[in-house]
mmCIF file of the N, C-alpha and C atoms, coordinates in Angstrom:
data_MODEL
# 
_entry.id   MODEL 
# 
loop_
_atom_site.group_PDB 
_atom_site.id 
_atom_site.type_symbol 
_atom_site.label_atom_id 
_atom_site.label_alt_id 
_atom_site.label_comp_id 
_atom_site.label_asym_id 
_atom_site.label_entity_id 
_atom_site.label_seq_id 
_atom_site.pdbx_PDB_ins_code 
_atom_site.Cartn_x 
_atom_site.Cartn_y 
_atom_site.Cartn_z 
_atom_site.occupancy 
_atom_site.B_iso_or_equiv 
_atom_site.pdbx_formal_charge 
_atom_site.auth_seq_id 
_atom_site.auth_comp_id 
_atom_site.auth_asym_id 
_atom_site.auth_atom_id 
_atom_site.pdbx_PDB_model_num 
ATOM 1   N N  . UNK A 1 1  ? 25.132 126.478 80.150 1.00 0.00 ? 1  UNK A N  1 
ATOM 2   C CA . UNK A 1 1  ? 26.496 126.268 79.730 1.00 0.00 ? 1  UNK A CA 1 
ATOM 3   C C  . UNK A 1 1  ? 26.564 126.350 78.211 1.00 0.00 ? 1  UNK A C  1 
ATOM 4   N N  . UNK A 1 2  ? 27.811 127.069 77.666 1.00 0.00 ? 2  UNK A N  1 
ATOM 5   C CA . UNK A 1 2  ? 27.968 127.534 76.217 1.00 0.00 ? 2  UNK A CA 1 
ATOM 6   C C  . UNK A 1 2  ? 28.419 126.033 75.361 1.00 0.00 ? 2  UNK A C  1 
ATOM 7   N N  . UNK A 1 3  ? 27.882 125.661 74.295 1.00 0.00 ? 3  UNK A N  1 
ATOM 8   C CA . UNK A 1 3  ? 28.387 124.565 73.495 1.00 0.00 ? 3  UNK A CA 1 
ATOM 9   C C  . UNK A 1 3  ? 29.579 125.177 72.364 1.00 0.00 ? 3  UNK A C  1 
ATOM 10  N N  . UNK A 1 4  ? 30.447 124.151 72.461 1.00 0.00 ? 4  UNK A N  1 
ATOM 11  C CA . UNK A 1 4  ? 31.608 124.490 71.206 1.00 0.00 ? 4  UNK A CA 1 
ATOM 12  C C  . UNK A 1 4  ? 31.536 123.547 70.450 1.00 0.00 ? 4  UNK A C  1 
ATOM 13  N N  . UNK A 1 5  ? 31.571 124.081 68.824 1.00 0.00 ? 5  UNK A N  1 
ATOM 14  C CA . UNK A 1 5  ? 31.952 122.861 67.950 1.00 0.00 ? 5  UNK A CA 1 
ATOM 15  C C  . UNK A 1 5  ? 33.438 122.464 68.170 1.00 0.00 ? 5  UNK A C  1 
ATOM 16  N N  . UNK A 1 6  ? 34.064 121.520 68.526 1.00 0.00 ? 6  UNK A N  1 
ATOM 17  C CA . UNK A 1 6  ? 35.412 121.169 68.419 1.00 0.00 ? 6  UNK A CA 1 
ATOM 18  C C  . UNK A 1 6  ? 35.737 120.411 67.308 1.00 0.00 ? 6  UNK A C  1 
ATOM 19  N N  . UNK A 1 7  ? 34.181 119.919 66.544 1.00 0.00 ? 7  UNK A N  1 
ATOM 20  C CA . UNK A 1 7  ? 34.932 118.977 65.483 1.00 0.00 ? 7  UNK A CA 1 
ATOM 21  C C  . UNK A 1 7  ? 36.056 119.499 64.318 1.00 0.00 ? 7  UNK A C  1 
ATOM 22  N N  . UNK A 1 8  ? 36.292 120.328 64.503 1.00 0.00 ? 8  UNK A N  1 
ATOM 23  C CA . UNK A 1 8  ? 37.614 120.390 63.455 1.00 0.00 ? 8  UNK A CA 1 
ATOM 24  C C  . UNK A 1 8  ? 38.476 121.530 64.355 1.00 0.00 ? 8  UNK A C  1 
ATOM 25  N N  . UNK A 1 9  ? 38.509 121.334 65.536 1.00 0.00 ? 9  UNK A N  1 
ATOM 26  C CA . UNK A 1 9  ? 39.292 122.154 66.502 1.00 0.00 ? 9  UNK A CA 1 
ATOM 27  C C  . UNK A 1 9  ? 41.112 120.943 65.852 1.00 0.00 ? 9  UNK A C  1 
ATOM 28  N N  . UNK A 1 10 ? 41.744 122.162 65.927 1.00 0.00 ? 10 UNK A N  1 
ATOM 29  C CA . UNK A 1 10 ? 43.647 122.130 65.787 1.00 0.00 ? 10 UNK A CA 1 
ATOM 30  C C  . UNK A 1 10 ? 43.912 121.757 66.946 1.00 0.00 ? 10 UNK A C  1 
ATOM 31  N N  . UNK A 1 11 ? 44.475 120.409 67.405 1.00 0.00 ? 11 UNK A N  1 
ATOM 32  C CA . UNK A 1 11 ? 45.161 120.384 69.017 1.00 0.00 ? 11 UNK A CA 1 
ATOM 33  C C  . UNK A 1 11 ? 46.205 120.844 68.857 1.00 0.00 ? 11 UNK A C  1 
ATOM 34  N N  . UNK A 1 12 ? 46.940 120.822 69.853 1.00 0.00 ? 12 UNK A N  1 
ATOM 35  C CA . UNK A 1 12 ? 48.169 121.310 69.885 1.00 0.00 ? 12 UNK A CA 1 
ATOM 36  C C  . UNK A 1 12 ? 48.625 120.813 71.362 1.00 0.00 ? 12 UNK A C  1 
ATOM 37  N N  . UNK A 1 13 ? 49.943 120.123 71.742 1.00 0.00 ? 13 UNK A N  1 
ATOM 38  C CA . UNK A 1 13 ? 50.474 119.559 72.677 1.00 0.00 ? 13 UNK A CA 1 
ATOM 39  C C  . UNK A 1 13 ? 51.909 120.144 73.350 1.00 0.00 ? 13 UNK A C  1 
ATOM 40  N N  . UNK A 1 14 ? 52.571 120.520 74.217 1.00 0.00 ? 14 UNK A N  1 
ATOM 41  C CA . UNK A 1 14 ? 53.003 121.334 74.891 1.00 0.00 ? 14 UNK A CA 1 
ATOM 42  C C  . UNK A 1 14 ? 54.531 120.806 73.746 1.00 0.00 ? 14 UNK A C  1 
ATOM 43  N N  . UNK A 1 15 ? 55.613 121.630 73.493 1.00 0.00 ? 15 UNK A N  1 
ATOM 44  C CA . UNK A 1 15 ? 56.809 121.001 73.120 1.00 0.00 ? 15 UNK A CA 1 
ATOM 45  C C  . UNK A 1 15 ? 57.494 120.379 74.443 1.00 0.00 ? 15 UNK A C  1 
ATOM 46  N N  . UNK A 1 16 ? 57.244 120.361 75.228 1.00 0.00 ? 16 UNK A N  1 
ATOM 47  C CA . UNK A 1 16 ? 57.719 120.033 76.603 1.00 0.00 ? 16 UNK A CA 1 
ATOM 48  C C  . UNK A 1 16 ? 57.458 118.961 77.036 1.00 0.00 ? 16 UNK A C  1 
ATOM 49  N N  . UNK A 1 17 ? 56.668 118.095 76.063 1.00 0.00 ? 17 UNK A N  1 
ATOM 50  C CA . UNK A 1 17 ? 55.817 117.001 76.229 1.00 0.00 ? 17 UNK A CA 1 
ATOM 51  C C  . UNK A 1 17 ? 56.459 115.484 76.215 1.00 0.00 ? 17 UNK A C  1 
ATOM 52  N N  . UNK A 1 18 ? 57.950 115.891 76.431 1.00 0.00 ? 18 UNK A N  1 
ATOM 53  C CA . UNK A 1 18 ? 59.154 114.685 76.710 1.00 0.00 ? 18 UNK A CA 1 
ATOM 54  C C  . UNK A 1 18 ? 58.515 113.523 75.150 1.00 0.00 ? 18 UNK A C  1 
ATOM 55  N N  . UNK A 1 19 ? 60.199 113.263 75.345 1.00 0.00 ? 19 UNK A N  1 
ATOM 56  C CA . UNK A 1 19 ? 60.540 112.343 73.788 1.00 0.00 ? 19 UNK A CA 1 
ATOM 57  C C  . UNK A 1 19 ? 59.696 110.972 74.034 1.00 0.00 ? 19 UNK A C  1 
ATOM 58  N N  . UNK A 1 20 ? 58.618 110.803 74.899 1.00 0.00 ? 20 UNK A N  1 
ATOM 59  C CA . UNK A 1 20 ? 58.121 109.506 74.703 1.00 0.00 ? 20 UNK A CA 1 
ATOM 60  C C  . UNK A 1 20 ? 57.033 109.233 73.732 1.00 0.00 ? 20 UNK A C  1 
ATOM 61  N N  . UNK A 1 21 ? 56.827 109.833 73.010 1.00 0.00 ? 21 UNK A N  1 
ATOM 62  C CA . UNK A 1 21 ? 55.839 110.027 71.590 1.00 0.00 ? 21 UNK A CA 1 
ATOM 63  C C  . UNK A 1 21 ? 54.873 110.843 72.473 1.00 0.00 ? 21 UNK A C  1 
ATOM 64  N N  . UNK A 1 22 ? 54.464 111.419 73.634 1.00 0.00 ? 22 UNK A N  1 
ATOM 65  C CA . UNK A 1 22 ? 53.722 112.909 74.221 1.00 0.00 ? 22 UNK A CA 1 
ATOM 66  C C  . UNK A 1 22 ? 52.036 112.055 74.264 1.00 0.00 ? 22 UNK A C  1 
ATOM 67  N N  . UNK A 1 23 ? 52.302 110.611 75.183 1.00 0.00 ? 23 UNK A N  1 
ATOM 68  C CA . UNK A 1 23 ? 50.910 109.883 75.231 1.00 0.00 ? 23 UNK A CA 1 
ATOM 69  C C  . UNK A 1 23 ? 50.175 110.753 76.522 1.00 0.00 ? 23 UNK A C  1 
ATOM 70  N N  . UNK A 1 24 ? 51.177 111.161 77.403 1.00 0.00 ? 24 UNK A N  1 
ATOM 71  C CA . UNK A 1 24 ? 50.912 111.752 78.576 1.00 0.00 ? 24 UNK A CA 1 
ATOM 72  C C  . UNK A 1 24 ? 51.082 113.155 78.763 1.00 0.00 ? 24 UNK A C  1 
ATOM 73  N N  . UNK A 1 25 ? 49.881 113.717 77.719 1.00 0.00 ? 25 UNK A N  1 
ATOM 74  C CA . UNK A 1 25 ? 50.242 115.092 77.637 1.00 0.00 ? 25 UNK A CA 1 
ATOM 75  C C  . UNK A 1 25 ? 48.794 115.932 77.480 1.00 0.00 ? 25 UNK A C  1 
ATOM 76  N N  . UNK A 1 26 ? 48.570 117.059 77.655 1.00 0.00 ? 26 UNK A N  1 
ATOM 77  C CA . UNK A 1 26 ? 47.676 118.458 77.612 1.00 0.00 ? 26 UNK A CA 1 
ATOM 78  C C  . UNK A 1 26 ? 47.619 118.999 76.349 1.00 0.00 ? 26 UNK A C  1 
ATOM 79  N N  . UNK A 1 27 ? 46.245 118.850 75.836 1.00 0.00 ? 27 UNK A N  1 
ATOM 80  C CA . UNK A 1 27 ? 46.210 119.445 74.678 1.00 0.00 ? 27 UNK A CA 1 
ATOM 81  C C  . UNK A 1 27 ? 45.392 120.504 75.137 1.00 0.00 ? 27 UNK A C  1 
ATOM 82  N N  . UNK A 1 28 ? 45.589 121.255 73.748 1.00 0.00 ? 28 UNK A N  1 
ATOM 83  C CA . UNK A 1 28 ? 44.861 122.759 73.817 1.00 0.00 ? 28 UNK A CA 1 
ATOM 84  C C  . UNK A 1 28 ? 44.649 122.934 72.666 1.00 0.00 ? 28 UNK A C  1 
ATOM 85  N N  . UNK A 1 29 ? 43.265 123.950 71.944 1.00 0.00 ? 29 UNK A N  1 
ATOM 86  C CA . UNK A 1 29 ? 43.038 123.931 70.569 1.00 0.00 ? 29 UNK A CA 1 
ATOM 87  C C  . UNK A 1 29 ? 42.989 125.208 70.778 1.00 0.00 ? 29 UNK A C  1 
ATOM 88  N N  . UNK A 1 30 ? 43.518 126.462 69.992 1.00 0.00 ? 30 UNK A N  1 
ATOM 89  C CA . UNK A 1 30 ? 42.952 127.521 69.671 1.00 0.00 ? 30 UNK A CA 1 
ATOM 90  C C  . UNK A 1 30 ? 42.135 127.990 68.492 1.00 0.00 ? 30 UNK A C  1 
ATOM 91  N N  . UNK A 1 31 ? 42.222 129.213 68.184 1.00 0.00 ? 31 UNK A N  1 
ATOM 92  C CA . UNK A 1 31 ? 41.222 129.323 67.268 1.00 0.00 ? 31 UNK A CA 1 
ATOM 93  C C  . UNK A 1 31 ? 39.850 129.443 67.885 1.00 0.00 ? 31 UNK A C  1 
ATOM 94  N N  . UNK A 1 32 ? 39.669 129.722 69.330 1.00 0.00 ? 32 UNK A N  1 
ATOM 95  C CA . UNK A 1 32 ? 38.244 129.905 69.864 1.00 0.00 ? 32 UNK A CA 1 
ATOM 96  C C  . UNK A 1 32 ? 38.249 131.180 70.768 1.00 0.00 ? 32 UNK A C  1 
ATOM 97  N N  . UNK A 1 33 ? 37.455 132.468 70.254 1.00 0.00 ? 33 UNK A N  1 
ATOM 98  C CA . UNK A 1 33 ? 37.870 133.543 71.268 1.00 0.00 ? 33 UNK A CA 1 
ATOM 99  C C  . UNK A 1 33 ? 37.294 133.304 72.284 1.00 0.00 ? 33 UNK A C  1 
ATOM 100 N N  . UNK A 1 34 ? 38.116 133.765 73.401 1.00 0.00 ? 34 UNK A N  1 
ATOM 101 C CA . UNK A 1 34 ? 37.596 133.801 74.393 1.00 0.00 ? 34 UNK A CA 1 
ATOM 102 C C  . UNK A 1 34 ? 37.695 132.604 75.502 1.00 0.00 ? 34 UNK A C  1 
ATOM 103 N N  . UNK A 1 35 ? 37.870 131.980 74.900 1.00 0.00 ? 35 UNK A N  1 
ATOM 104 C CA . UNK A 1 35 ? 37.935 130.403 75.263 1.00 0.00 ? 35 UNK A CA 1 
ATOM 105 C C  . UNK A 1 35 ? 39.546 129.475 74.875 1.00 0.00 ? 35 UNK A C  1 
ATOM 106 N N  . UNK A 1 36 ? 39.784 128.652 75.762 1.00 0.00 ? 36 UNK A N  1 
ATOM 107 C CA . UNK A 1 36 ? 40.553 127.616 75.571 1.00 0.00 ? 36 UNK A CA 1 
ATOM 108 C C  . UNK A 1 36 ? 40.273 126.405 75.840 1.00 0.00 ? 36 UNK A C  1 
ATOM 109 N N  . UNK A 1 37 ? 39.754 125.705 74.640 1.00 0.00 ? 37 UNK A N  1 
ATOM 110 C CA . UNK A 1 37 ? 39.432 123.743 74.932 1.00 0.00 ? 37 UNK A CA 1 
ATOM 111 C C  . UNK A 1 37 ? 40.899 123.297 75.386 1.00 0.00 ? 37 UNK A C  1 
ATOM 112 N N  . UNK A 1 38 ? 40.647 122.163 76.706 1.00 0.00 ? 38 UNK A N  1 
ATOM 113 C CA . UNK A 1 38 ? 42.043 121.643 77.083 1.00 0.00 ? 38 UNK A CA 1 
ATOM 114 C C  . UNK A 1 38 ? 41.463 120.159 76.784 1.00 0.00 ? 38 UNK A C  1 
ATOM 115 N N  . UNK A 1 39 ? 42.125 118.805 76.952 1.00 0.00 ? 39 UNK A N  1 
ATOM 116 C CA . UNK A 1 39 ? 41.780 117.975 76.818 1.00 0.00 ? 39 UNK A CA 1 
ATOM 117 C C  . UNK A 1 39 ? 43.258 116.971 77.164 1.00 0.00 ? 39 UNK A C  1 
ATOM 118 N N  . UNK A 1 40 ? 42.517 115.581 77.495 1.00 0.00 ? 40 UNK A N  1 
ATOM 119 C CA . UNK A 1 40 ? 43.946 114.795 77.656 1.00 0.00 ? 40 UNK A CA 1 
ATOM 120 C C  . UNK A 1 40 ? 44.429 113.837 76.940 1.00 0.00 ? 40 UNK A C  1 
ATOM 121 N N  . UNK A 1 41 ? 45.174 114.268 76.435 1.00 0.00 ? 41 UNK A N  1 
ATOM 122 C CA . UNK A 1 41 ? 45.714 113.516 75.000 1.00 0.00 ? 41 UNK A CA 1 
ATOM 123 C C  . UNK A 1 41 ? 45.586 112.046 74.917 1.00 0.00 ? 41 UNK A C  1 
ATOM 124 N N  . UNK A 1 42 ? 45.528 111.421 76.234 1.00 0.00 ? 42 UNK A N  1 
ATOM 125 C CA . UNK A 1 42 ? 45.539 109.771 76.232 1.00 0.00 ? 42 UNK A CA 1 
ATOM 126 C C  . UNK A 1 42 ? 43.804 109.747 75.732 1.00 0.00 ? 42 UNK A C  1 
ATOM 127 N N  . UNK A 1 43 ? 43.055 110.293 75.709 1.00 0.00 ? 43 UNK A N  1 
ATOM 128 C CA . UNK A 1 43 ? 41.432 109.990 75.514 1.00 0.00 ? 43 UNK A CA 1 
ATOM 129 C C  . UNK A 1 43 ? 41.413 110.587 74.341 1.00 0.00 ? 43 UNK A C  1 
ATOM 130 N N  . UNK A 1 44 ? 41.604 111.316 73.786 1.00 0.00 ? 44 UNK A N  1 
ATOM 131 C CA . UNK A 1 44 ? 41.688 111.664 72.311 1.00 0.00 ? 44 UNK A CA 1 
ATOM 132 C C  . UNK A 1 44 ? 40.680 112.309 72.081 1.00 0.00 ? 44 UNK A C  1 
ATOM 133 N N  . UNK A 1 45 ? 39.590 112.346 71.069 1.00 0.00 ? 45 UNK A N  1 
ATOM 134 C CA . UNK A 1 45 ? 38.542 112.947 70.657 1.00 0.00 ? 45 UNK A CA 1 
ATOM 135 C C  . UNK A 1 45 ? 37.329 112.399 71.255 1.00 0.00 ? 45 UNK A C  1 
ATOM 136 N N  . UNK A 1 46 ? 37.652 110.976 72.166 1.00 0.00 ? 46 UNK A N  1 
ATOM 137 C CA . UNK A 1 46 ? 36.431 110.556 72.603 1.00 0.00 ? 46 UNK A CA 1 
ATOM 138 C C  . UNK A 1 46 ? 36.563 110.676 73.816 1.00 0.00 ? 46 UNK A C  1 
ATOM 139 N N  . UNK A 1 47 ? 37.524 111.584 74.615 1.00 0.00 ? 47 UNK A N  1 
ATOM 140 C CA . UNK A 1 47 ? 37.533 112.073 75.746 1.00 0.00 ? 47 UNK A CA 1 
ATOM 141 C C  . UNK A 1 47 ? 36.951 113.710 76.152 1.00 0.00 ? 47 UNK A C  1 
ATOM 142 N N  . UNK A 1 48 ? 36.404 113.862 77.550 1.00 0.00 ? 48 UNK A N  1 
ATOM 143 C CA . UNK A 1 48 ? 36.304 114.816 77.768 1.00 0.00 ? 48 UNK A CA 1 
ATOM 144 C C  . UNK A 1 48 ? 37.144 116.396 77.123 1.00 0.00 ? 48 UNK A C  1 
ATOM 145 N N  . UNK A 1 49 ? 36.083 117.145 77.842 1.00 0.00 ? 49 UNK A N  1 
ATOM 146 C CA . UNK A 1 49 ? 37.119 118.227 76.903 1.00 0.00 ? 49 UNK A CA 1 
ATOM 147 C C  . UNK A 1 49 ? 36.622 119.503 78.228 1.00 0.00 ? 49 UNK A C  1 
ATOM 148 N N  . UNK A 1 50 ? 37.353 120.412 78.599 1.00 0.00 ? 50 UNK A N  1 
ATOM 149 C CA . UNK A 1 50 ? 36.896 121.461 79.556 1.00 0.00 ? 50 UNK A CA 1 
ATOM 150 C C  . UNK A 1 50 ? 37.258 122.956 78.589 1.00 0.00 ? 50 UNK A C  1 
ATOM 151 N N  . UNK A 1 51 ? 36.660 123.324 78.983 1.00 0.00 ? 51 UNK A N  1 
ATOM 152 C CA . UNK A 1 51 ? 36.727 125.016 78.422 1.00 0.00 ? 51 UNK A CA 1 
ATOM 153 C C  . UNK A 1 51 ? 36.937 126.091 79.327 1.00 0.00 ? 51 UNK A C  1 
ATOM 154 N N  . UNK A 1 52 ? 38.530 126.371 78.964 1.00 0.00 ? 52 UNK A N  1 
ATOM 155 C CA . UNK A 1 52 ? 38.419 127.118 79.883 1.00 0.00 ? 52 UNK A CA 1 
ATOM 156 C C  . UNK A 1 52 ? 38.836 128.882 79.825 1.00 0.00 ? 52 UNK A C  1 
ATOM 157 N N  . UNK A 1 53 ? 38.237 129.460 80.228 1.00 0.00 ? 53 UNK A N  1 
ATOM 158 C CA . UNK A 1 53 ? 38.531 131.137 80.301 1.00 0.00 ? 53 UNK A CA 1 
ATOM 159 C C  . UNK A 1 53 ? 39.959 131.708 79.617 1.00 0.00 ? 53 UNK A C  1 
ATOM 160 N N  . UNK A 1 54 ? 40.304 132.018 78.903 1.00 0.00 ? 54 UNK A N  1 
ATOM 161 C CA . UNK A 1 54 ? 41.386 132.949 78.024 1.00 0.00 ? 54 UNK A CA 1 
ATOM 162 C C  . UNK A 1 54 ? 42.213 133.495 79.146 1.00 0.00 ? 54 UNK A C  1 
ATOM 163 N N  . UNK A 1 55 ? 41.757 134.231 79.520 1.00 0.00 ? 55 UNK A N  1 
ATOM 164 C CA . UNK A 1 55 ? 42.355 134.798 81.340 1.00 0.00 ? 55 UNK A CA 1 
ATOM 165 C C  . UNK A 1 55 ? 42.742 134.109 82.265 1.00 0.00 ? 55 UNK A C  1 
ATOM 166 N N  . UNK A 1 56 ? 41.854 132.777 82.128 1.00 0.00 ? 56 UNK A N  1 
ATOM 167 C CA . UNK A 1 56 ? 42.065 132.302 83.499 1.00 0.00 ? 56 UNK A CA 1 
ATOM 168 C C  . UNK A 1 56 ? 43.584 131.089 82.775 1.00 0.00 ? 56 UNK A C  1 
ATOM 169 N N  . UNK A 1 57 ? 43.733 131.011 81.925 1.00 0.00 ? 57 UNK A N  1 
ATOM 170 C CA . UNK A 1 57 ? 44.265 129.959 80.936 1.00 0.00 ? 57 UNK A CA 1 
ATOM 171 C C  . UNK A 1 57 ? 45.443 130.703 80.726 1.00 0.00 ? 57 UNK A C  1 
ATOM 172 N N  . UNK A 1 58 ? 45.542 132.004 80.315 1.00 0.00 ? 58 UNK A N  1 
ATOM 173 C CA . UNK A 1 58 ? 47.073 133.134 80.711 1.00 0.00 ? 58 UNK A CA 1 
ATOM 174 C C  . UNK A 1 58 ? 47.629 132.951 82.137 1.00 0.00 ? 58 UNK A C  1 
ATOM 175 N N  . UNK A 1 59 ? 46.807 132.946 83.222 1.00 0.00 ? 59 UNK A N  1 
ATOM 176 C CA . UNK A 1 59 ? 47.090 132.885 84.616 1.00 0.00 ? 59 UNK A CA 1 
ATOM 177 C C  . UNK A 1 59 ? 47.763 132.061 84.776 1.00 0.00 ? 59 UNK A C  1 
ATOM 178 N N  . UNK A 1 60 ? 46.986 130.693 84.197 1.00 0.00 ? 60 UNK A N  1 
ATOM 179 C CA . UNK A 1 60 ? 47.738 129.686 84.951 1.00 0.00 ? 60 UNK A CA 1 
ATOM 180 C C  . UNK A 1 60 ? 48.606 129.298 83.871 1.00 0.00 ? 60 UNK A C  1 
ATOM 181 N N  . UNK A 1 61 ? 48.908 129.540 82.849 1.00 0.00 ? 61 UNK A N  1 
ATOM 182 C CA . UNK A 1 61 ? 50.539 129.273 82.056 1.00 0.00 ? 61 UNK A CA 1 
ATOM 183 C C  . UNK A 1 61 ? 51.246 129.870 82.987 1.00 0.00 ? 61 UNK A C  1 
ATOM 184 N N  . UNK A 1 62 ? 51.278 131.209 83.058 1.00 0.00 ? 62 UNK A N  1 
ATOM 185 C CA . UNK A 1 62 ? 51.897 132.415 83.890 1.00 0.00 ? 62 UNK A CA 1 
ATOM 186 C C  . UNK A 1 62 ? 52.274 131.918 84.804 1.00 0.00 ? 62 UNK A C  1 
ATOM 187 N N  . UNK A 1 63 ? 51.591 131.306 85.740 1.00 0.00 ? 63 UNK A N  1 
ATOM 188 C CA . UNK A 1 63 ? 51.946 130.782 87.374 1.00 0.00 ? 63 UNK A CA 1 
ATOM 189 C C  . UNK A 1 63 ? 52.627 129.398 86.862 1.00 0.00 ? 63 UNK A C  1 
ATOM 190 N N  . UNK A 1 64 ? 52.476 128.184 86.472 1.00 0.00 ? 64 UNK A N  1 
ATOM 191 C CA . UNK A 1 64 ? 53.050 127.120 86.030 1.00 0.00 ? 64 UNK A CA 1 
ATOM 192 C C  . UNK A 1 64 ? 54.567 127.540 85.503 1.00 0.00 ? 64 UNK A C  1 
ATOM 193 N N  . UNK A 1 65 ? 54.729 128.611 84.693 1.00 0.00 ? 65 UNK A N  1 
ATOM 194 C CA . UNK A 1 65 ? 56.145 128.715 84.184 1.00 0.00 ? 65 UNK A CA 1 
ATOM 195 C C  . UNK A 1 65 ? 56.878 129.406 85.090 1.00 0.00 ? 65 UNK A C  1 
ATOM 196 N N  . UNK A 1 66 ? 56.594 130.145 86.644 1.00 0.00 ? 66 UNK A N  1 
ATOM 197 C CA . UNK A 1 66 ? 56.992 130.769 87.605 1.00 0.00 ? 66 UNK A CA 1 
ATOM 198 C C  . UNK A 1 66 ? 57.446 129.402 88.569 1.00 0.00 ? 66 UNK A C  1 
ATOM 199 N N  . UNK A 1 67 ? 56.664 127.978 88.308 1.00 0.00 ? 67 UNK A N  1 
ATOM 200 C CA . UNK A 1 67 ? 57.266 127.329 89.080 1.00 0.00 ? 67 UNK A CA 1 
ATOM 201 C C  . UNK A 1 67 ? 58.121 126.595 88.738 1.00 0.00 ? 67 UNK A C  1 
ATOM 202 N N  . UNK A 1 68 ? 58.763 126.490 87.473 1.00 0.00 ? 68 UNK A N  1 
ATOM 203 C CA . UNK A 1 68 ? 59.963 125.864 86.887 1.00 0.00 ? 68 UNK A CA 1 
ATOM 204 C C  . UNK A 1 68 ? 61.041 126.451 86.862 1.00 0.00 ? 68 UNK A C  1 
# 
């Protein structure tokens, strides 16, 4: 399995992430080819982190915004 530095990875949190200050929300850092770090905003930097496929990470925006 491939290691990423994330320590100075940019999060970034959905704008969709409702007016409750966005405790319950999906982050994503770009700036990594090939790759998309997701992570869950309530755990912060000392939470898990998954990496996931560029493609597979287009797909499923793609399909998620088909179901709204």
């Amino acid at each position: 399995m491939r290691e990423f530095d994330l320590s100075n990875a940019r999060w970034c949190k959905s704008t969709y992430s409702g007016g409750d200050g966005g405790e319950d929300c999906v982050e994503v850092a770009h700036d990594f080819p090939g790759v998309v770090p997701v992570r869950d905003s309530k755990a912060g930097a000392a939470g898990p982190v998954i990496v996931v496929g560029s493609a597979a990470w287009a797909e499923f925006i793609r399909t998620v915004g088909a179901m709204a």
